[in-house]
C-alpha positions as CSV (number, residue, x, y, z in Angstrom):
1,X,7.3,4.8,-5.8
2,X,9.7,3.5,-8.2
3,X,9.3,4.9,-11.8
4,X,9.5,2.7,-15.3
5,X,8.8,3.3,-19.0
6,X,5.0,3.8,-19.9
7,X,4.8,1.0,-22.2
8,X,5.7,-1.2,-19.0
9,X,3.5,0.4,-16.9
10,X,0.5,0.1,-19.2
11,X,1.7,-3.2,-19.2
12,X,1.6,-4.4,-15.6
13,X,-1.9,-2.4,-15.6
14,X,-3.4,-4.8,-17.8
15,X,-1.9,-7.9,-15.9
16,X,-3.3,-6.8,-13.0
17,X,-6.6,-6.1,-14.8
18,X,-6.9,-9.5,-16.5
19,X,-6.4,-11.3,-13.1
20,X,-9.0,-9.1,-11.5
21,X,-11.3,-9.5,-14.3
22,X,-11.1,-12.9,-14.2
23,X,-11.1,-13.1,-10.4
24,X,-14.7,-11.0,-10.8
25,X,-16.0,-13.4,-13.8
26,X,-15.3,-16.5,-12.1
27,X,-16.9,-14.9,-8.9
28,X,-20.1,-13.8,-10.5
29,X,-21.0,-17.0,-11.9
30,X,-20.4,-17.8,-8.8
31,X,-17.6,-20.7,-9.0
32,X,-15.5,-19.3,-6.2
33,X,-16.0,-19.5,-2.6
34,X,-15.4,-16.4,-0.3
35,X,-13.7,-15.7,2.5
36,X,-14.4,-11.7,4.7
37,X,-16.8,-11.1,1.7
38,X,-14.3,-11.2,-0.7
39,X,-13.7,-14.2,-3.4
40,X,-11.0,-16.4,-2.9
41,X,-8.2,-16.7,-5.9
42,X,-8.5,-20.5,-7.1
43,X,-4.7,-20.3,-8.2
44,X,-1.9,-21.6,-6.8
45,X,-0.4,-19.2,-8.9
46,X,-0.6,-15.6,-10.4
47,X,1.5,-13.9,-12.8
48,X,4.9,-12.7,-10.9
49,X,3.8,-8.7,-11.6
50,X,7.4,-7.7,-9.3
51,X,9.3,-9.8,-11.6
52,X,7.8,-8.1,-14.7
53,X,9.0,-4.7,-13.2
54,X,12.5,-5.7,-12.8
55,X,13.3,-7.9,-15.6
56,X,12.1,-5.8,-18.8
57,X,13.1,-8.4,-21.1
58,X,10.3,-11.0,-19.7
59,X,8.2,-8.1,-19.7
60,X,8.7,-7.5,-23.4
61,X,8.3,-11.2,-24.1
62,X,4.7,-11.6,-22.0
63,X,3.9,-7.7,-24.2
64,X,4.9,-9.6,-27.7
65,X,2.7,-13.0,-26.6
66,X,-0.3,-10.9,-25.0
67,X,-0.3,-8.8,-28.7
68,X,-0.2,-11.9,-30.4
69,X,-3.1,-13.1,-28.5
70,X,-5.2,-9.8,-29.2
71,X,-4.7,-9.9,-32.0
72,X,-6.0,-13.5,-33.1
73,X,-9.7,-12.4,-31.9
74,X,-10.0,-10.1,-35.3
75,X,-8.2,-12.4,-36.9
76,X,-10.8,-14.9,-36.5
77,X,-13.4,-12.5,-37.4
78,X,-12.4,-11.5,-40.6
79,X,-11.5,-15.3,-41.6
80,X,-15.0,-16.0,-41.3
81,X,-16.3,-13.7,-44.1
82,X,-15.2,-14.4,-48.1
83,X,-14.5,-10.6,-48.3
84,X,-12.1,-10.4,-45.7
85,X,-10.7,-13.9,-45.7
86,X,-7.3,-13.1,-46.9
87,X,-7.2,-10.1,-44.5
88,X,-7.8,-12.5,-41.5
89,X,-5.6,-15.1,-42.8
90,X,-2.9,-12.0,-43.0
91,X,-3.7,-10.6,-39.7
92,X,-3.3,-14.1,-38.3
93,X,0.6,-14.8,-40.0
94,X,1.0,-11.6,-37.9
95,X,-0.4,-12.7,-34.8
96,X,1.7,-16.2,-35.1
97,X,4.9,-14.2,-36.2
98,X,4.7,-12.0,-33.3
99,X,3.7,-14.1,-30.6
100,X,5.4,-17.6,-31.5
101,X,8.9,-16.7,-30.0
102,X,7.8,-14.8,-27.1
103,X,5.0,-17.7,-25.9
104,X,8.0,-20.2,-27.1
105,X,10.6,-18.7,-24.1
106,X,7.7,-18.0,-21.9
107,X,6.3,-21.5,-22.1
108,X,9.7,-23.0,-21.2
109,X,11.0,-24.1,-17.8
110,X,13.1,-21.2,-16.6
111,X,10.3,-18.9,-18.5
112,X,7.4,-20.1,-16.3
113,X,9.5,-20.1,-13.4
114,X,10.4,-16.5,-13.9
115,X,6.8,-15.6,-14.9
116,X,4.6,-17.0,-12.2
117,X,4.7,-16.8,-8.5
118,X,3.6,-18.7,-5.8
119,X,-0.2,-17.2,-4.9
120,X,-2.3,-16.7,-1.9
121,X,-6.4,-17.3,-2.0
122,X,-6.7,-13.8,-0.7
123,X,-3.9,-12.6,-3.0
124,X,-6.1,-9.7,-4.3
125,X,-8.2,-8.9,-1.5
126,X,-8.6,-5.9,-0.3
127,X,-8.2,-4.5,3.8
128,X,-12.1,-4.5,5.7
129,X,-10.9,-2.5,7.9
130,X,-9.3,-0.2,6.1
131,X,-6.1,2.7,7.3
132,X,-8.5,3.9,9.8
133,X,-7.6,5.3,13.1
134,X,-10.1,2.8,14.9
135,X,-9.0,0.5,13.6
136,X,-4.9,1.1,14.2
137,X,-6.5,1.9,17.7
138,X,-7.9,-1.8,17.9
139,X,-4.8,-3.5,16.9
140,X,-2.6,-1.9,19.0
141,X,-3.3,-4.3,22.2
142,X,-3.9,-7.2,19.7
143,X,0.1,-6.8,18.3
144,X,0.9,-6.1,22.1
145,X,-0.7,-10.0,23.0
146,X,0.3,-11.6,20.2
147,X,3.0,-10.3,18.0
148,X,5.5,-8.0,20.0
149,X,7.0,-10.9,21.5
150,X,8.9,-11.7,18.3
151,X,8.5,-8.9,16.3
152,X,9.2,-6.5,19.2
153,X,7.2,-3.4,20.1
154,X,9.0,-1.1,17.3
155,X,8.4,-3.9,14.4
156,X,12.0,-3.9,14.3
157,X,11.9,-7.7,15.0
158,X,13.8,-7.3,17.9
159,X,11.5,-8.9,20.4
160,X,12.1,-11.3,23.5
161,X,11.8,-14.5,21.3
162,X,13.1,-13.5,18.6
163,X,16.7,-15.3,19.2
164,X,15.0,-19.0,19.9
165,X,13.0,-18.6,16.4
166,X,14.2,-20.5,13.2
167,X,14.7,-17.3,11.6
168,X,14.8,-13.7,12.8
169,X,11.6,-11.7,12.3
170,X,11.7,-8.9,9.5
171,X,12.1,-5.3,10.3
172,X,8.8,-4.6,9.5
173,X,10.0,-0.8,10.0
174,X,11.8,-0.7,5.9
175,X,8.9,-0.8,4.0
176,X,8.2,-4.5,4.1
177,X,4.5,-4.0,4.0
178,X,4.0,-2.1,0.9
179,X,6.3,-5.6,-0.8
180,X,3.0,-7.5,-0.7
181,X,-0.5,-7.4,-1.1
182,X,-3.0,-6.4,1.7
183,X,-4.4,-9.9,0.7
184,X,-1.3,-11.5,0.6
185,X,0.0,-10.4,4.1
186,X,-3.7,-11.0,5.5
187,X,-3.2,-14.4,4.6
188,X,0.3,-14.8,6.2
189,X,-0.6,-14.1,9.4
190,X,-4.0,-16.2,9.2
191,X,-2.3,-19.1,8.0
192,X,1.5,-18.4,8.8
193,X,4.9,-18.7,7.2
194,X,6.8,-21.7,7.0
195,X,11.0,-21.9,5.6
196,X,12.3,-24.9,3.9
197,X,15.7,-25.8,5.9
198,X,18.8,-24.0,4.3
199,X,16.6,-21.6,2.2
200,X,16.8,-18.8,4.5
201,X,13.5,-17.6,2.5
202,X,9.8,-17.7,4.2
203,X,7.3,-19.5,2.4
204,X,3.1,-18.9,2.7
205,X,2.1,-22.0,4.4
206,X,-0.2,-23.5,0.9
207,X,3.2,-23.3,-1.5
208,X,5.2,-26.4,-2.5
209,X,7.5,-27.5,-0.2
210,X,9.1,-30.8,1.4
211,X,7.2,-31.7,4.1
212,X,10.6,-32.9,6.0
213,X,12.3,-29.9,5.3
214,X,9.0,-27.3,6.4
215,X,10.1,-25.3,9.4
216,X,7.5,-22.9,10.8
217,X,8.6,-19.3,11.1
218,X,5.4,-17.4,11.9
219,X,2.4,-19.5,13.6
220,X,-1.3,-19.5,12.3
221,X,-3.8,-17.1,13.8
222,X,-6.4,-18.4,12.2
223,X,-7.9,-20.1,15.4
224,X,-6.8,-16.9,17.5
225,X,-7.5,-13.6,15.9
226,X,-10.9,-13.2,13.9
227,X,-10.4,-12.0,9.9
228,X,-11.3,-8.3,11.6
229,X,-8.4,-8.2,14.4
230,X,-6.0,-9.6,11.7
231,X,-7.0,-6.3,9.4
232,X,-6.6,-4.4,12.3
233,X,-3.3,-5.6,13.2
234,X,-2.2,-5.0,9.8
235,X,-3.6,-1.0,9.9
236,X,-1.2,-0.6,13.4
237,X,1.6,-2.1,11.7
238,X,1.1,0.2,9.1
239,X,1.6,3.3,10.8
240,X,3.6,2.2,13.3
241,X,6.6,0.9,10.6
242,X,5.7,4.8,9.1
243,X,6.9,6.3,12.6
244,X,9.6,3.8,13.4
245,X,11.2,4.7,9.8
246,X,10.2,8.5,10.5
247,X,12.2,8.2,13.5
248,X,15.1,6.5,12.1
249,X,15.7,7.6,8.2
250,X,14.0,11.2,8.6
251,X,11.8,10.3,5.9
252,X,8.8,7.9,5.7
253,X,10.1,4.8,4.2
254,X,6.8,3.5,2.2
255,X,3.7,6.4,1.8
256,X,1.1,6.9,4.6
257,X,-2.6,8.0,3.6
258,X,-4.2,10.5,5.9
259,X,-6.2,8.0,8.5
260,X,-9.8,7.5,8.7
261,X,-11.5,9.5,11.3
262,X,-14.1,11.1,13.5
263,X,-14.5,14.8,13.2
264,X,-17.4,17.7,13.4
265,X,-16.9,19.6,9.9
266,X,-19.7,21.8,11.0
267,X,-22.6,19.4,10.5
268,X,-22.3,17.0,13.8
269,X,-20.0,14.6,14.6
270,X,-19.1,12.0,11.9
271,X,-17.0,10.6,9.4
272,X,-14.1,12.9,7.9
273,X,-13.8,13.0,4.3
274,X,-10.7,13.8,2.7
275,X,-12.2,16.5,-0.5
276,X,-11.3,15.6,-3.9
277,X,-8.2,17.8,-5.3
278,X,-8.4,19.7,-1.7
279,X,-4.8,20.1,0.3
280,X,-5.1,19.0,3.6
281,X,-3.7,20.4,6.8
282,X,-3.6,18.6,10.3
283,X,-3.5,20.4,13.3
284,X,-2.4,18.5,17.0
285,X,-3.3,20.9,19.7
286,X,-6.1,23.2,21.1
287,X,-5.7,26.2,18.6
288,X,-5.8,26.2,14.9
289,X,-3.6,28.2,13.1
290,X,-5.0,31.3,11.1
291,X,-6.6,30.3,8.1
292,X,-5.1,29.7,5.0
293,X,-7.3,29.6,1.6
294,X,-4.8,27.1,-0.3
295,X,-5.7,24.8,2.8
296,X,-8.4,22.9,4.5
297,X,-7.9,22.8,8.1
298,X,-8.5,19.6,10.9
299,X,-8.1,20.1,14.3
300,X,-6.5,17.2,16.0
301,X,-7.9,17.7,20.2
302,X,-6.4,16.3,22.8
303,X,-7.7,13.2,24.4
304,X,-7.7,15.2,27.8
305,X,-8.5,19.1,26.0
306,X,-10.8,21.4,28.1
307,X,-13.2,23.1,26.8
308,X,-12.4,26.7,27.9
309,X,-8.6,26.2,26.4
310,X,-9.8,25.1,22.8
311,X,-9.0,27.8,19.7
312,X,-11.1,26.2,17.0
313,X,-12.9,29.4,15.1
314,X,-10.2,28.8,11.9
315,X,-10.4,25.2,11.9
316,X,-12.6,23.7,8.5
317,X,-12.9,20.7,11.1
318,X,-12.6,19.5,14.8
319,X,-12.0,15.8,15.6
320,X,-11.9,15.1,19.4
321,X,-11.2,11.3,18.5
322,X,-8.8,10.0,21.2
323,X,-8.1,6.6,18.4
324,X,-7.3,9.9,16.1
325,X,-4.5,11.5,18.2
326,X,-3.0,7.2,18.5
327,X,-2.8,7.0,15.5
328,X,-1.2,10.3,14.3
329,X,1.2,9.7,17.2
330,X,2.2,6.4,15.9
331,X,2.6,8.0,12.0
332,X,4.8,10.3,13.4
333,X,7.1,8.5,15.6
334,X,6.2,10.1,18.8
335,X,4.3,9.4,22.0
336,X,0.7,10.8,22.4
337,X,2.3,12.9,25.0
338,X,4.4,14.6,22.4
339,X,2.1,14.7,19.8
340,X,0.6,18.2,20.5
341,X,2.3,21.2,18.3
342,X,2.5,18.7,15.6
343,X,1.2,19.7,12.1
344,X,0.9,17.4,8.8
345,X,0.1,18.5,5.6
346,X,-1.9,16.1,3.0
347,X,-1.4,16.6,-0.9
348,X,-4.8,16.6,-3.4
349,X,-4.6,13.0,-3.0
350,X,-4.6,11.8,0.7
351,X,-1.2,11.2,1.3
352,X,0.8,12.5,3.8
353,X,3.5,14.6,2.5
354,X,5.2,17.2,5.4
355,X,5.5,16.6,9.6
356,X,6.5,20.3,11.2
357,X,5.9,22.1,14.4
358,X,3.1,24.6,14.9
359,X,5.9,27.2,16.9
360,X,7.7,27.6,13.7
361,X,7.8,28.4,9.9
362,X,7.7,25.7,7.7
363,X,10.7,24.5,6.0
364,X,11.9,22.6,2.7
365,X,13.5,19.8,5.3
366,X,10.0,19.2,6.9
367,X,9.0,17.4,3.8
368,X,9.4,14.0,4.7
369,X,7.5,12.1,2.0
370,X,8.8,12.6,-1.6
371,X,8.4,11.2,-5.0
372,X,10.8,9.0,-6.1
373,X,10.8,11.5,-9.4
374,X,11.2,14.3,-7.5
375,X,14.0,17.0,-9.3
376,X,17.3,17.8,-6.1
377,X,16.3,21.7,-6.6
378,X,12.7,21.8,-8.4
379,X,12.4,25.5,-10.0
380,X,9.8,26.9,-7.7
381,X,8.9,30.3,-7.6
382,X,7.5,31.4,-4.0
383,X,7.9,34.5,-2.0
384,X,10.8,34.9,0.4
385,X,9.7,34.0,3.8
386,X,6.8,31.3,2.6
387,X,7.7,28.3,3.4
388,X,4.4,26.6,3.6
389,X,3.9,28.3,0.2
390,X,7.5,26.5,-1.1
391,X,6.1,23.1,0.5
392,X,2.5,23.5,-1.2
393,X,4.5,24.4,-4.6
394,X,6.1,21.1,-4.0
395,X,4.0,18.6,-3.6
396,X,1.8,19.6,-6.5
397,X,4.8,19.5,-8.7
398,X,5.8,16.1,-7.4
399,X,2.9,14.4,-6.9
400,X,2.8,10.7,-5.0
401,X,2.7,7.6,-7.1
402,X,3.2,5.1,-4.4
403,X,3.3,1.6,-5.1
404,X,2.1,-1.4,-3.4
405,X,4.4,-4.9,-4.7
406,X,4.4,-4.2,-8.1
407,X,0.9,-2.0,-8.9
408,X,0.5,2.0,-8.6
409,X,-2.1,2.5,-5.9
């Protein structure tokens, strides 16, 4: 959620557009193979985006070369016609000015090195499953069998086998997953993680390494898990790592986007959808709070909720979705068993912003996702007594730019 000048913004934008673009070319004249649906990078490597957003001085270099470049297209254009030769020929002395010192340093040993990192083939794929609350439901026996061993049931890496590994698991609870691709950690735990001896850094199992020197750190669940159950995993990682870090900074660590679900909105049972530019508020209990026109309302039922004890008439939506109640249990720390009293609210976008109680008034401290921008004191002007009025004020002044490696999302 990390902030950094336009210019390099725009410029990590476009990186990440050129690779996609030429991902989707390469895919549509059908060139690449696929893997889930999805089309496999044919790379070894990608342009290092995280090292870019660090180091702004190889970030200025790669803006100078890619001008250089964009520039040589007109160039070639106007070279072409009598009338505008000597306007081409000028525009391409720019283009060459520009760009040969930049693409000089970049094309150099230590420039490459700096500029491209090591890539997965489903580097820039994108989660079939999705942050849905079936699917964090699903995964949760799946880490149970196969992961909490090392990793520990809290993703803290603390787990029974975790002293006879090579290397200690990660805390997966400090914001670990939002350092890497969806694609890039689906790929890990397909294929594994191997360390070259000494390095004390995990490799993905297709980079360059010694083959002496290759320990494995993380097996393959290639043979194991199906490319579903591995997306699955990976959706109760995430919001189990969001309640483990709720529980133990008082904040959530990396941003968590209101779960998929099942709810009746008034037309049936189905799919919930968040509403463009609306605020959301979640509700865990029987009885919704009274209604509130700057909110949209879901209430969150019990697994176990009788009928006669249910309070729903102010409630925009009901969702009686026992994966539902898991999952917001997990986002917020607590046991299903403590859920109930819970409220979240949602900003416009989908992310979840504030974790209170429904027995008491909301308070600044209940916000529990903030920008990285966000002002000590912002200058917000609410009545005295509001606080759900002082949180609302909030988030729409500091809205969510979270980011996920080195892109906004």
């Amino acid at each position: 959620m990390a902030s950094a000048p336009a210019w390099l913004e725009t410029l990590l934008w476009l990186v990440q557009a050129l690779q996609a673009g030429l991902l989707a070319l390469a895919d549509a004249l059908g060139l690449l193979p696929r893997l889930d649906g999805q089309p496999l990078w044919p790379w070894r490597w990608r342009l290092a985006t995280e090292m870019l957003r660090v180091d702004q001085g190889l970030a200025r270099q790669l803006a100078l070369a890619l001008a250089a470049i964009a520039l040589c297209a007109p160039a070639v254009v106007l070279a072409c016609w009598r009338r505008t030769r000597r306007a081409g020929l000028a525009l391409a002395a720019a283009a060459l000015l520009i760009g040969l010192l930049p693409m000089s340093a970049l094309l150099q040993p230590a420039g490459r090195a700096a500029l491209l990192a090591a890539a997965t083939p489903t580097e820039f794929h994108h989660s079939a499953a999705g942050f849905d609350s079936a699917a964090i439901a699903a995964g949760a026996p799946l880490y149970a069998a196969h992961c909490a061993g090392c990793h520990g049931e809290s993703g803290r890496g603390d787990g029974p086998l975790a002293a006879s590994l090579p290397m200690w698991p990660p805390d997966l609870a400090r914001g670990l997953l939002w350092q890497r691709s969806e694609g890039a950690q689906f790929w890990a735990v397909r294929q594994g993680l191997q360390a070259a001896s000494g390095s004390g850094r995990t490799r993905l199992r297709h980079e360059p390494t010694s083959g002496a020197d290759a320990i494995p750190t993380m097996p393959a669940f290639a043979a194991t898990l199906s490319d579903r159950e591995i997306w699955a995993v990976l959706a109760y990682l995430q919001a189990l790592a969001a309640g483990q870090g709720l529980q133990r900074e008082g904040r959530w660590i990396s941003p968590v986007p209101v779960p998929a679900l099942e709810a009746d909105c008034g037309a049936g049972p189905g799919r919930f959808t968040l509403t463009p530019g609306q605020r959301q508020r979640i509700v865990a209990g029987t009885a919704a709070p009274l209604p509130d026109p700057r909110l949209r309302t879901l209430l969150l039922l019990p697994p176990d909720a009788g009928e006669s004890a249910i309070e729903a008439e102010s409630a925009d939506c009901i969702s009686r979705s026992a994966e539902a109640w898991q999952a917001f249990a997990l986002i917020a720390g607590l046991s299903p068993q403590a859920l109930a009293g819970s409220q979240f609210l949602a900003d416009r976008d989908g992310w979840l912003r504030a974790l209170g109680s429904a027995r008491q008034d909301w308070s600044d401290g209940d916000m529990v996702c903030r920008s990285a921008a966000s002002p000590s004191e912002p200058a917000i002007e609410t009545p005295a007594g509001d606080g759900l009025g002082r949180l609302i004020a909030r988030m729409d002044a500091e809205p969510l730019r979270p980011l996920r490696g080195a892109y906004f999302h």
